[in-house]
C-alpha positions in Angstrom: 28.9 -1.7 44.1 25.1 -0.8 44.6 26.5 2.1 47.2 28.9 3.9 44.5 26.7 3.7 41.9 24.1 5.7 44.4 26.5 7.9 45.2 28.0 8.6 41.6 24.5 9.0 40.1 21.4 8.6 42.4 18.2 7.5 41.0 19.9 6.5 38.1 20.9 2.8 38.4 18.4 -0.4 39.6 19.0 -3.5 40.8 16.9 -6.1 38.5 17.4 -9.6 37.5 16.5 -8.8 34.2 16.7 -5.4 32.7 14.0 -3.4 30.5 15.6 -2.1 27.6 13.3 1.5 28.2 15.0 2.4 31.5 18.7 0.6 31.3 20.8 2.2 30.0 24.2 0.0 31.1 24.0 -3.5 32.2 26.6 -4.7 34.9 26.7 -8.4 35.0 29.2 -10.4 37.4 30.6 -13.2 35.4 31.3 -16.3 38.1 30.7 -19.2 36.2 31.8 -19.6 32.5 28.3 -20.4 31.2 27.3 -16.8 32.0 29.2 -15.6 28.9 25.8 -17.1 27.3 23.9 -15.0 29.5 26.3 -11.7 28.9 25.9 -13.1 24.6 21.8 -13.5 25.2 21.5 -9.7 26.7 23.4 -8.3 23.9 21.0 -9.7 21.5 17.7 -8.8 23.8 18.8 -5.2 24.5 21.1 -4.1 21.7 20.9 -0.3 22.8 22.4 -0.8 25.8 25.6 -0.9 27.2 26.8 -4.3 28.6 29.8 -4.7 31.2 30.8 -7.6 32.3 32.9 -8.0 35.9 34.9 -11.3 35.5 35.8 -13.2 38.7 39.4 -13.9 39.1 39.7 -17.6 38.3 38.0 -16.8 35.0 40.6 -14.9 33.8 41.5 -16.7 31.1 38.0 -16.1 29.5 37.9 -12.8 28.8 38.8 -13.2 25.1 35.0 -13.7 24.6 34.6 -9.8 25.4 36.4 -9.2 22.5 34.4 -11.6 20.4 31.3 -9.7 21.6 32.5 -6.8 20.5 31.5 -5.4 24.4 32.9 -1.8 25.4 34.6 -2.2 28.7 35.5 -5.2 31.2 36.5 -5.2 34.7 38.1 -7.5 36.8 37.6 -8.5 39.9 38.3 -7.4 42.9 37.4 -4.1 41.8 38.3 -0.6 42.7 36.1 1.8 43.1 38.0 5.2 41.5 38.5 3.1 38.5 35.2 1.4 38.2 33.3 4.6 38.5 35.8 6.0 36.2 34.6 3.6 33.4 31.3 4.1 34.5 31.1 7.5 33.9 32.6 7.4 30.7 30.3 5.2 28.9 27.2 6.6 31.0 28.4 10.0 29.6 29.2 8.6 25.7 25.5 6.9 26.0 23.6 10.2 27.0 25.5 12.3 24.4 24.3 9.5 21.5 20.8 9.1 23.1 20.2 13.4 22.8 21.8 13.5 19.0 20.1 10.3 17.4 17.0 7.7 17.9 17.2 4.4 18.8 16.5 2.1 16.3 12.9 1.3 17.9 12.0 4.6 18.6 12.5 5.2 14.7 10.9 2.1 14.0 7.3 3.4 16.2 8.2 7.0 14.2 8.3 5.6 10.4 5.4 2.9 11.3 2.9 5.6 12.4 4.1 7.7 9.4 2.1 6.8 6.3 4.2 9.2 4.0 7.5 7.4 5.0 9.9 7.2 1.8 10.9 3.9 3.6 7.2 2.3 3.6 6.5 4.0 0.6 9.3 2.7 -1.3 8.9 -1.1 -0.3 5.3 -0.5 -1.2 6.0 0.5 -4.7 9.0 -2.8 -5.0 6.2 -4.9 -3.5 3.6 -3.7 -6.4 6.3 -4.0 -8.9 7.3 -7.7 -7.6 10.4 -6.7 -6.7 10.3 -8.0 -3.2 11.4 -12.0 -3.7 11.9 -13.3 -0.6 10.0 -13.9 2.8 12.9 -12.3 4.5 12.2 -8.8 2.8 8.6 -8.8 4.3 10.2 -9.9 7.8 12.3 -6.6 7.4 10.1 -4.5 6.4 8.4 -4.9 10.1 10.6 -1.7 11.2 8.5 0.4 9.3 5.5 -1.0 8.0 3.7 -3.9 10.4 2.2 -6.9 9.3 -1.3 -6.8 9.6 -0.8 -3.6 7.5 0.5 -5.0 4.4 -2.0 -4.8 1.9 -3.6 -7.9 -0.3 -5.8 -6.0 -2.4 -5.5 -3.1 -4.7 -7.4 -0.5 -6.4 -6.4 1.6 -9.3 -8.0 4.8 -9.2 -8.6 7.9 -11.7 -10.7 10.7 -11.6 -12.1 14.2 -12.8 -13.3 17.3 -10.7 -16.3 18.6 -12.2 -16.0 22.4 -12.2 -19.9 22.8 -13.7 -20.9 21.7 -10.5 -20.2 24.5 -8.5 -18.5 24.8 -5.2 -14.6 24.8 -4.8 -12.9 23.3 -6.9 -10.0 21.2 -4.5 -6.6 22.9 -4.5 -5.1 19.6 -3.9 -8.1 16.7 -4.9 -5.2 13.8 -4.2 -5.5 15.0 -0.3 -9.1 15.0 -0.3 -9.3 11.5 -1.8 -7.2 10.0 0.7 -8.9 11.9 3.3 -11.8 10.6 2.5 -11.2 6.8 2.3 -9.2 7.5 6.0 -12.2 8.9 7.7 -14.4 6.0 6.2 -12.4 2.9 6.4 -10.3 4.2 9.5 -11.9 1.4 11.9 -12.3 -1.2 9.5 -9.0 -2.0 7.4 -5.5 -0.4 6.9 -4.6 2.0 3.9 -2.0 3.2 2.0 -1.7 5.6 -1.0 0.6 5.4 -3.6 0.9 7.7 -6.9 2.3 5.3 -9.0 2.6 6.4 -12.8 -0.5 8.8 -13.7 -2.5 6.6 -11.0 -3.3 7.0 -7.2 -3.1 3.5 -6.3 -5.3 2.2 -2.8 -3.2 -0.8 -0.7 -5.8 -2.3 1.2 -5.5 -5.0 3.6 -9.3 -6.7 4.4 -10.3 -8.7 6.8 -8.5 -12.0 6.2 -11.8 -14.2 5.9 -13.1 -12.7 3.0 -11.7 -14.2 -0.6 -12.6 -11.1 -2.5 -14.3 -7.2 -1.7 -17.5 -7.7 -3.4 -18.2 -10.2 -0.8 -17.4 -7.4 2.2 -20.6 -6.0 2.7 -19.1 -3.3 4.9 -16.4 -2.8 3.1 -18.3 -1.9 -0.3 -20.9 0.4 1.8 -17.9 2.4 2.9 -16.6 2.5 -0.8 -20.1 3.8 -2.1 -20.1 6.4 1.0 -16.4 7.6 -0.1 -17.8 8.0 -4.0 -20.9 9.8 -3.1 -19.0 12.2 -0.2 -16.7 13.0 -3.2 -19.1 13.9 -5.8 -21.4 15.7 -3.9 -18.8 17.7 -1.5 -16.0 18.2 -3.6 -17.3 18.0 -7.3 -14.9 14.4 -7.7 -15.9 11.5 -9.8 -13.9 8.7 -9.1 -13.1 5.7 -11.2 -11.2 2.5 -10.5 -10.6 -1.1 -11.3 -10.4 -3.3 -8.2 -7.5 -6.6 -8.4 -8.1 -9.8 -6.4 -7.2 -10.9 -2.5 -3.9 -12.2 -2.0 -3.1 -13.2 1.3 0.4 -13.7 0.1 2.3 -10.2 0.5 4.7 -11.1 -2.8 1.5 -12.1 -5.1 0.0 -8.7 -4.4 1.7 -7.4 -7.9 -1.0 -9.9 -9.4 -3.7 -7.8 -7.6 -2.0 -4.5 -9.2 -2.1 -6.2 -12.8 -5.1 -6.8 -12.3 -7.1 -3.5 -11.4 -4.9 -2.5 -14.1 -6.9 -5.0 -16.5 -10.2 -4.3 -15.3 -9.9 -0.3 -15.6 -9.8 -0.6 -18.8 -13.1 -2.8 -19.5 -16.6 -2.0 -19.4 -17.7 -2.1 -15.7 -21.1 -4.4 -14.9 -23.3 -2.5 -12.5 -21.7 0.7 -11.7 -19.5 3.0 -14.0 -16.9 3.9 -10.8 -16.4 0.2 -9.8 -14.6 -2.4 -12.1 -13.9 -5.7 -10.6 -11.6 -8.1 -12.2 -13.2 -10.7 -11.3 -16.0 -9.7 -13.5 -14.2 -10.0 -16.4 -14.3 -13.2 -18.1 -12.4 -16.1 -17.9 -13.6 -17.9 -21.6 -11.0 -18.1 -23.8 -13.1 -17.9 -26.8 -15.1 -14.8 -25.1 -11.6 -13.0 -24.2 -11.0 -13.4 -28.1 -14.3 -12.0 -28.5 -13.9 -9.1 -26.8 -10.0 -8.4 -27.8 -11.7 -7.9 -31.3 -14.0 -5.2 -30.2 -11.3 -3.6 -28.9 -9.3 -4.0 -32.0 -12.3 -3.1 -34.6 -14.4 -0.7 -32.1 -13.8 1.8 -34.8 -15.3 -0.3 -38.0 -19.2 -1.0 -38.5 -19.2 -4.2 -35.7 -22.2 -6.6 -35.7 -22.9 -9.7 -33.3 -23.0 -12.3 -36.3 -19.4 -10.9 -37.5 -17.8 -11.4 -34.0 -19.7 -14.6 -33.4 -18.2 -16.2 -36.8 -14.4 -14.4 -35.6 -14.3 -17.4 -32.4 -17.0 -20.1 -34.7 -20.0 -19.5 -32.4 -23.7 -19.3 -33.4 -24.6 -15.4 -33.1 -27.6 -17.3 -30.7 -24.7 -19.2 -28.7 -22.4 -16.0 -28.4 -25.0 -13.2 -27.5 -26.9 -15.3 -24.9 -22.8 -16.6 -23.4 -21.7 -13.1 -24.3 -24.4 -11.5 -21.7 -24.0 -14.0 -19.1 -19.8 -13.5 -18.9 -19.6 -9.9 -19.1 -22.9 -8.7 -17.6 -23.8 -6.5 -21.0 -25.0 -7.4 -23.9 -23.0 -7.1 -27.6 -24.6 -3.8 -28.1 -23.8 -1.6 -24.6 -20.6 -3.3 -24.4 -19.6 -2.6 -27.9 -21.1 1.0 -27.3 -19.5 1.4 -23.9 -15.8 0.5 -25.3 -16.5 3.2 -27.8 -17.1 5.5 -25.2 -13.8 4.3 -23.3 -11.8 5.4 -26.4 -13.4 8.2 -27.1 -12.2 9.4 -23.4 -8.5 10.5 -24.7 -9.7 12.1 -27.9 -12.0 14.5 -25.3 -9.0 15.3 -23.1 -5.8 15.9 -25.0 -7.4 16.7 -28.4 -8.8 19.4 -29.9 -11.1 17.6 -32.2 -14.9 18.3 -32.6 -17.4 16.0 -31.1 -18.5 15.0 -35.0 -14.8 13.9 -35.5 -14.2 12.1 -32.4 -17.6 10.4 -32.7 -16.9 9.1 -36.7 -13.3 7.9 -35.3 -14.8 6.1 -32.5 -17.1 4.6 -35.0 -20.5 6.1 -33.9 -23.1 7.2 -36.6 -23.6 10.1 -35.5 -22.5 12.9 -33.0 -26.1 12.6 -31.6 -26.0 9.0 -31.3 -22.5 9.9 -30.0 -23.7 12.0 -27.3 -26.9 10.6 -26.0 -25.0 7.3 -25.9 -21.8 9.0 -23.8 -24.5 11.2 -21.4 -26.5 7.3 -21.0 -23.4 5.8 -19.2 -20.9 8.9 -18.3 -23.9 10.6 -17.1 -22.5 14.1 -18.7 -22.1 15.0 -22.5 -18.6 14.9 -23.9 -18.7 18.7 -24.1 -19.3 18.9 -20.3 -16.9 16.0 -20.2 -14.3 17.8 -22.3 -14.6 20.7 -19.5 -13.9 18.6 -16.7 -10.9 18.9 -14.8 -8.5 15.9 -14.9 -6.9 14.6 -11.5 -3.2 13.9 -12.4 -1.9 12.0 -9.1 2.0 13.0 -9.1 
C-alpha cells in the first residue's frame, strides 16, 4: 500500500503511528481487531480536518456499520485492489485540496480572529460579557476560538475625554485611534487589552496580573496609566477621564466591574481629576445618603449643618467621617459636584457662564470660574471650546 501511494502521489503520504493534524491530510488505518473502531472514533475526535479511512479485515465484516455511525467518507475492504483503492484515494485527496484552497480550517481561523483585536466575534462576546449576558462557564470555554483565556479581562475602565484645540498642535483626525494606541505601546508587555465603544464611552478590558486584588495596588500598572495621560495631553492635546471598576477574577462578574466605573465616573475623584476609583467611594450607608442629597440639592444654598441633620449626625461627627470616606471635605466636594453638573450645560447649551453658574448654585460667575479653573485646570469658556471625544 505504502508503494502505490508513492507512486500515485510522491512526497505526499507518511508512514506514522500517529498523525499531526498540520501535515495529514487522509488517515488510512487497518481495522484487525474490533477494539480499533475506538482508535478509528478517538482520531476523528483528535483530528477533525482530516480525512479518516478505515480498511476492514475480512472477518470483521460484520462491523462496518460503525462507519456509518461515524459518519466516515469511504471504507475499504480487505484484500484490496489497487485501481480501486487509489481510485478512492484520489477522489477524497482531490475533494480535500479543493476545500483546503476555498475555506480555512477551523484552527487556522481560530489563530486569525484571536490575533485580531477588532474581531466582531471577540468584540461581540466582549460587549454580552459587559452586559452579563454570558451565563454559563460553557460560553467562556467557547469563546477560546477567538478570544484566549488569559486575555479575558477582570477589570474595567470607563473612559471620556476632550481634545483641547487652544493648545496647539494637530488636532487628531481620529483621537479614538490614538487612545488605544497609546495604552498598546504602554501596557503592550505588561497586561492584555481590549477596546470597546460602548454607548458614548470607549470602554478599557484589562486583564492584570492575577495577584493583585485591585489596580491601585499595581505599582507598574498605574505608572503606565499616568505615562498614557501625560503622552496624550502633551502630544496630542487629549485629556482623558475615567472611572476605574474592581478585579474580578471571575469572567461572568466582570459586568459588576463595568457598573462600577460607571458609578465612580460620576463622583468627585480623591487625588487626581483623570482617575476615579470605585473603591474610593464610600461604603457608609448614612454617608451614601449624604452624598445622594448633594447630588439632589447641588443647586440650592447647601451647608454642612443641613446635610449633617438630613442622616442625624453632629455637623462635628459628619465633616470629620465625611473627609475621612470620600477624601474631600463638605466644601470641595459639594463645589466639585457643582462643577460635574455644570459640565453638560458648557457643552450642549448655549447659556452664558452667569446662567450656568446661578443654576449650578454658585454665587457668582467669578466664584464659578476660579472654582471650575481650581480643579478642571481650564475656565468653562476654554472648557466650552474644547472639542468633545464621541467614541462611536
Amino acid at each position: 500500500m505504502d508503494y502505490w501511494l508513492e507512486e500515485f502521489l510522491p512526497n505526499t503520504f507518511i508512514n506514522c503511528e500517529e498523525p499531526k493534524t498540520e501535515i495529514s491530510a487522509i488517515i488510512v488505518y487497518e481495522i484487525n481487531r474490533l477494539f480499533d473502531w475506538v482508535k478509528i472514533n478517538r482520531l476523528k475526535r483528535n483530528y477533525p480536518n482530516n480525512i479518516i479511512i478505515p480498511i476492514v479485515a475480512e472477518h470483521l465484516t460484520y462491523s462496518t456499520g460503525i462507519a456509518i455511525e461515524l459518519s466516515l467518507p469511504a471504507l475499504l475492504i480487505k484484500p484490496l485492489q489497487k485501481t480501486k483503492f487509489l481510485r478512492v484515494i484520489k477522489k477524497l485527496y482531490t475533494s480535500y485540496k479543493e476545500k483546503q484552497a476555498s475555506t480555512l480550517t477551523m484552527l487556522e481561523l481560530s489563530q486569525q480572529i484571536t490575533q485580531d483585536h477588532t474581531s466582531p466575534f471577540r468584540e461581540a462576546f466582549l460587549k454580552r460579557l459587559i452586559r452579563g449576558e454570558v451565563e454559563s462557564e460553557q460560553e467562556i470555554i467557547q469563546s477560546s476560538s477567538f478570544l484566549s483565556r488569559h486575555c479575558i479581562p477582570n477589570i474595567v475602565f470607563l473612559i471620556q475625554g476632550y481634545i483641547d484645540v487652544n493648545e496647539g498642535g494637530p488636532i487628531p483626525h481620529d483621537a479614538s485611534s490614538v487612545i488605544t494606541n497609546v495604552f498598546h505601546q504602554n501596557f503592550a508587555s505588561k497586561a492584555p487589552l481590549s477596546f470597546l465603544h460602548f454607548e458614548r464611552y470607549l470602554l478599557l478590558l484589562m486583564r492584570i496580573p492575577n495577584e493583585y486584588t485591585s489596580f491601585k495596588h499595581w505599582s507598574e500598572g498605574g505608572a503606565c496609566l499616568l505615562e498614557v495621560i501625560e503622552v496624550l495631553k502633551k502630544d496630542y492635546g487629549i485629556h482623558l477621564f475615567m472611572g476605574i471598576g474592581g478585579v474580578f477574577q471571575d469572567a461572568m462578574q466582570v459586568k459588576e466591574s463595568y457598573s462600577q466605573a460607571r458609578k465612580a465616573r460620576r463622583k468627585p475623584p480623591v487625588h487626581s481629576i483623570h482617575i476615579r476609583f470605585y473603591e474610593d467611594l464610600t461604603k457608609q450607608e448614612q454617608l451614601q445618603k449624604a452624598i445622594q442629597y448633594i447630588e439632589d440639592h447641588y443647586d440650592e444654598q447647601l451647608t454642612i449643618s443641613d446635610v449633617a441633620k438630613y442622616i442625624n449626625f453632629s455637623a462635628t461627627h459628619f465633616s470629620r467621617l465625611f473627609k475621612k470616606e470620600t477624601g474631600r471635605n463638605f466644601v470641595d466636594y459639594v463645589a466639585f459636584t457643582r462643577i460635574i453638573k455644570s459640565l453638560p450645560y458648557l457643552r450642549k447649551y448655549d447659556y452664558t457662564i452667569e446662567k450656568i453658574s446661578f443654576i449650578c448654585g454658585f454665587n457668582t460667575p467669578n466664584y464659578f470660574s476660579l472654582t471650575f479653573k481650581k480643579y478642571v485646570g481650564i475656565s468653562p469658556t476654554d472648557y466650552r471650546n474644547t472639542q468633545e471625544i464621541l467614541f462611536k
